[in-house]
C-alpha positions as CSV (number, residue, x, y, z in Angstrom):
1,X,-33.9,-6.4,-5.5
2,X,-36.0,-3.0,-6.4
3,X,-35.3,-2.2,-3.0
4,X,-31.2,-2.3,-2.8
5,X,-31.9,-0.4,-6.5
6,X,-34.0,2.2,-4.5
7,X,-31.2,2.4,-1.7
8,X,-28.0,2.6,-4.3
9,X,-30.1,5.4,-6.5
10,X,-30.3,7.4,-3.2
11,X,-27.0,6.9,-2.0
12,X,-25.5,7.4,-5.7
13,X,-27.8,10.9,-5.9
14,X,-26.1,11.8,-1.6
15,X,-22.9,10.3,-1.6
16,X,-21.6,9.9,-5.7
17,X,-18.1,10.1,-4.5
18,X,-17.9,7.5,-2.4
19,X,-20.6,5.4,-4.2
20,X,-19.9,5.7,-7.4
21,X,-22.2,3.7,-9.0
22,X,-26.7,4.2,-9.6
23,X,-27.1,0.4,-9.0
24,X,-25.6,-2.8,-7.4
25,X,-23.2,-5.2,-9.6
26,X,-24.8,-7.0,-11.9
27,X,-24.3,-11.4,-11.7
28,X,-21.5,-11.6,-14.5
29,X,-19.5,-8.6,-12.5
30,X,-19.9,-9.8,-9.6
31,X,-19.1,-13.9,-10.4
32,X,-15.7,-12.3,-12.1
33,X,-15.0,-10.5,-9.0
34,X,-14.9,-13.9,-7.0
35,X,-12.8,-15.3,-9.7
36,X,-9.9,-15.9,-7.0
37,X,-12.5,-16.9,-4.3
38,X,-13.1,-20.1,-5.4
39,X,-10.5,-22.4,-3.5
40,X,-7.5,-23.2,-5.7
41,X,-7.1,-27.2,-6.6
42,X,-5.6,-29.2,-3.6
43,X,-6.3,-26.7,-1.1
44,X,-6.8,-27.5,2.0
45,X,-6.0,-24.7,4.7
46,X,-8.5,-22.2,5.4
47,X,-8.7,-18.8,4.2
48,X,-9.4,-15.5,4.9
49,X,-11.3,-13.2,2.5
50,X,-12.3,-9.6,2.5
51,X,-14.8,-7.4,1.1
52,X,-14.2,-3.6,0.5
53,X,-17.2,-1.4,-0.3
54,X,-20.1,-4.2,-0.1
55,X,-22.5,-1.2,-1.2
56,X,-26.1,-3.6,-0.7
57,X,-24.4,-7.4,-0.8
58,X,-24.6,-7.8,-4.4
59,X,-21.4,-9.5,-5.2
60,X,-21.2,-10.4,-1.3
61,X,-24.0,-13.4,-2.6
62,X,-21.0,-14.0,-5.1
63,X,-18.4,-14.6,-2.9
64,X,-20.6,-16.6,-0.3
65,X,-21.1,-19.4,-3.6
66,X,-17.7,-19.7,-3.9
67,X,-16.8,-20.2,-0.2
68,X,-14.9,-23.3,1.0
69,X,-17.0,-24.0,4.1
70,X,-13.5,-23.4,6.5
71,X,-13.1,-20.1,4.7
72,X,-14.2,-17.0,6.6
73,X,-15.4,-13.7,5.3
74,X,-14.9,-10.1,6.3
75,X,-16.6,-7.0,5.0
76,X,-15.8,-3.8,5.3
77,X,-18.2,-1.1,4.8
78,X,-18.0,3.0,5.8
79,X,-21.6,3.7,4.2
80,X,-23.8,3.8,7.1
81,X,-27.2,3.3,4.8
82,X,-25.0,0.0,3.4
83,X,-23.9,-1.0,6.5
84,X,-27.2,-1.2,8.3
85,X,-28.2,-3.0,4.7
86,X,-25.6,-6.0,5.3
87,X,-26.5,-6.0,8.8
88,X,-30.0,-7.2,7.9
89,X,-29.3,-9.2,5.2
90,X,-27.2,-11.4,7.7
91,X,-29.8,-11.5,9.9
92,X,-32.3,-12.5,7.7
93,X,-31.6,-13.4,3.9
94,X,-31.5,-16.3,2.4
95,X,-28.9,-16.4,0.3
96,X,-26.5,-15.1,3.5
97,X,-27.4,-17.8,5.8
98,X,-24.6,-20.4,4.6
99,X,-21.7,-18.3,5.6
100,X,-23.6,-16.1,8.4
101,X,-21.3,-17.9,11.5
102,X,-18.5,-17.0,9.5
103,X,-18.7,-13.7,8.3
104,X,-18.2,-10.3,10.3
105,X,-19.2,-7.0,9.5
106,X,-16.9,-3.8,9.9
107,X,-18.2,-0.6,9.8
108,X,-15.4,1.8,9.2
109,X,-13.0,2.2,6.8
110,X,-10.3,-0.2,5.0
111,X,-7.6,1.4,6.3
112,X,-9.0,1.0,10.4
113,X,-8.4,-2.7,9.9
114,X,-5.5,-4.3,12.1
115,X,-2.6,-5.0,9.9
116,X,-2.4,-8.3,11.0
117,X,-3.9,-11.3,10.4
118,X,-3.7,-10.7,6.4
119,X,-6.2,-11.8,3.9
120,X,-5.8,-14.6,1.4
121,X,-7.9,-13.0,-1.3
122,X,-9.5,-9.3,-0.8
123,X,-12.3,-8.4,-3.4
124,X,-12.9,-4.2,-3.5
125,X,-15.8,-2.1,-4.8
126,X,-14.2,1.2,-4.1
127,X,-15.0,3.7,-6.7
128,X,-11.2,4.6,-7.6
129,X,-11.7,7.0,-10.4
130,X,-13.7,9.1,-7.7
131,X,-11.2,9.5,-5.9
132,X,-7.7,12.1,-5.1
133,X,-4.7,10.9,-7.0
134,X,-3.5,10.4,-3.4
135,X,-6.4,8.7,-1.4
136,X,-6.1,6.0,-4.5
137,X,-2.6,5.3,-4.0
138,X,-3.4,5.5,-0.4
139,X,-5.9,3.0,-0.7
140,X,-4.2,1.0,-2.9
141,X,-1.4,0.6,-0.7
142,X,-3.5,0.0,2.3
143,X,-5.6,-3.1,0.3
144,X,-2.0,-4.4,-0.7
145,X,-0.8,-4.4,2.6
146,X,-3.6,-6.3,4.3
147,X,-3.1,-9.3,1.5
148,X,-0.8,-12.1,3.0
149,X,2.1,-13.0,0.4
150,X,0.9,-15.0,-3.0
151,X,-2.9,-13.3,-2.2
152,X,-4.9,-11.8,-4.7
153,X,-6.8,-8.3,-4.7
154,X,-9.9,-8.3,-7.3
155,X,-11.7,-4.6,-7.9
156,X,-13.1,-3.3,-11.1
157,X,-13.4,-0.2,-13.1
158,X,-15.6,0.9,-15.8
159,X,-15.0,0.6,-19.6
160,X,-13.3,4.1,-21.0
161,X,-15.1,5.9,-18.2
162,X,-11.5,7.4,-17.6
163,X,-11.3,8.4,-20.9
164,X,-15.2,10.2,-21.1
165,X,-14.7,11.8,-18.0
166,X,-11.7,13.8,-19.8
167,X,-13.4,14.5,-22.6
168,X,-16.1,17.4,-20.8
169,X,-14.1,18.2,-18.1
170,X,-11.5,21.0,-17.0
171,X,-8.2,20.9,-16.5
172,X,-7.2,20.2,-13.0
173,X,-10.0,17.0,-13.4
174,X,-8.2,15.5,-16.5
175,X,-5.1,15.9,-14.2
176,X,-6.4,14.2,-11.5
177,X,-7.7,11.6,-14.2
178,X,-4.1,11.2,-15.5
179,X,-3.1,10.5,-12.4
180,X,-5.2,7.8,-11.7
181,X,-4.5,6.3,-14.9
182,X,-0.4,6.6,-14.4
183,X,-1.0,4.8,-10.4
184,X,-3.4,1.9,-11.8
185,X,-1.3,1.1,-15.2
186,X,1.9,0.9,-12.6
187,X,0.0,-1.4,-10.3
188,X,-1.5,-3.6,-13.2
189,X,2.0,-3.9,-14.7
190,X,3.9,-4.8,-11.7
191,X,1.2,-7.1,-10.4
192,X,-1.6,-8.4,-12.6
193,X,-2.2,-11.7,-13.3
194,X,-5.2,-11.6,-14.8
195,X,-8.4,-9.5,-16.5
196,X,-12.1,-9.9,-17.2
197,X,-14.5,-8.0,-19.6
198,X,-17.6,-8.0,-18.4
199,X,-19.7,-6.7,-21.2
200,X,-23.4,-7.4,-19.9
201,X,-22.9,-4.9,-17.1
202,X,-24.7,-1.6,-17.1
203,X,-22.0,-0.3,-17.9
204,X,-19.1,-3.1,-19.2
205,X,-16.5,-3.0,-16.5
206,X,-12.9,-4.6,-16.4
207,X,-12.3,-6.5,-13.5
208,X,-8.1,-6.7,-12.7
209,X,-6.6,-9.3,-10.4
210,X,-3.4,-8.3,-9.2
211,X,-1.3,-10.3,-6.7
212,X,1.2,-9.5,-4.1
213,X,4.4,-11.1,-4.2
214,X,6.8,-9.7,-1.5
């Protein structure tokens, strides 16, 4: 809606590090983001499923579609402009109304979340490549750790923006940059299982599914 455009322009122009994106995902990002939402053949136990950096509910509608109607969702969002965003959208929209009994709101952090109970799937919108080489393993590490065993963790970055980033900036940020790359490509070979190109988003992201074994 022009208006969550409005909101994510503001916050984007305020906030870039943390937002790290001028508009909300588009429909193809966000239905490959709830890839692993959608409740695996046979399944019959209800799960738990978490949302990192909901930014205006974008792919939040995304994950609602895709709910078993035992499932419950959590979201978890440190932006109070977003926050206040999802709050109403609960309250009112539409489109949130199927899965409102079920679904919670968090404003805080990823890493204030209790430990326990873990998350079957957890889908993030965290702006990585934003971020210290440390608060991404950090982060990282904290997302992993709130999966249960077997669950997936979905999040996305953009196409080469790695890569143009480097190209016009100095050298401690192509550090920083390398050291992203070097703690993703460890994650994605120890743990992916499997990757989307999403071309018709503005701009083409890759959306990696990574799950924890152990």
């Amino acid at each position: 809606m022009a208006s969550d455009l409005r909101l994510f322009l503001q916050e984007f122009r305020q906030t870039y590090r943390t937002t790290g994106a001028i508009a909300p995902s588009g429909k193809a990002l966000s239905r490959a983001l709830a890839r692993f939402v959608r409740p695996p053949a046979g399944a019959t136990a209800p799960r738990r499923i978490l949302e990192v950096g909901p930014g205006t509910g974008a792919v939040t509608c995304a994950l609602i579609a895709e709910l078993d109607p035992r499932d419950s969702l959590d979201l978890v969002e440190l932006n109070d402009r977003f926050a206040e965003r999802i709050r109403e959208r609960m309250a009112n929209d539409p489109a949130f109304q199927p899965a409102k009994a079920r679904m919670r709101l968090f404003h805080q952090s990823v890493d204030a979340l209790p430990d326990e109970p873990r998350y079957d799937v957890i889908v993030s919108g965290l702006p990585l490549n934003n971020f210290a080489v440390a608060d991404v393993r950090h982060l990282l590490d904290v997302m992993l750790g709130r999966l249960a065993i077997g669950g997936v963790m979905s999040f996305f970055e953009y196409v080469c923006i790695r890569g143009m980033k480097a190209v016009v900036s100095g050298r401690e940020e192509r550090e920083r940059l390398r050291g992203i790359a070097a703690t993703m490509q460890q994650l994605l070979d120890e743990r992916e299982i499997h990757r989307d190109l999403v071309w018709t988003n503005l701009p083409p992201a890759w959306v990696h599914h990574v799950r924890r074994k152990a």
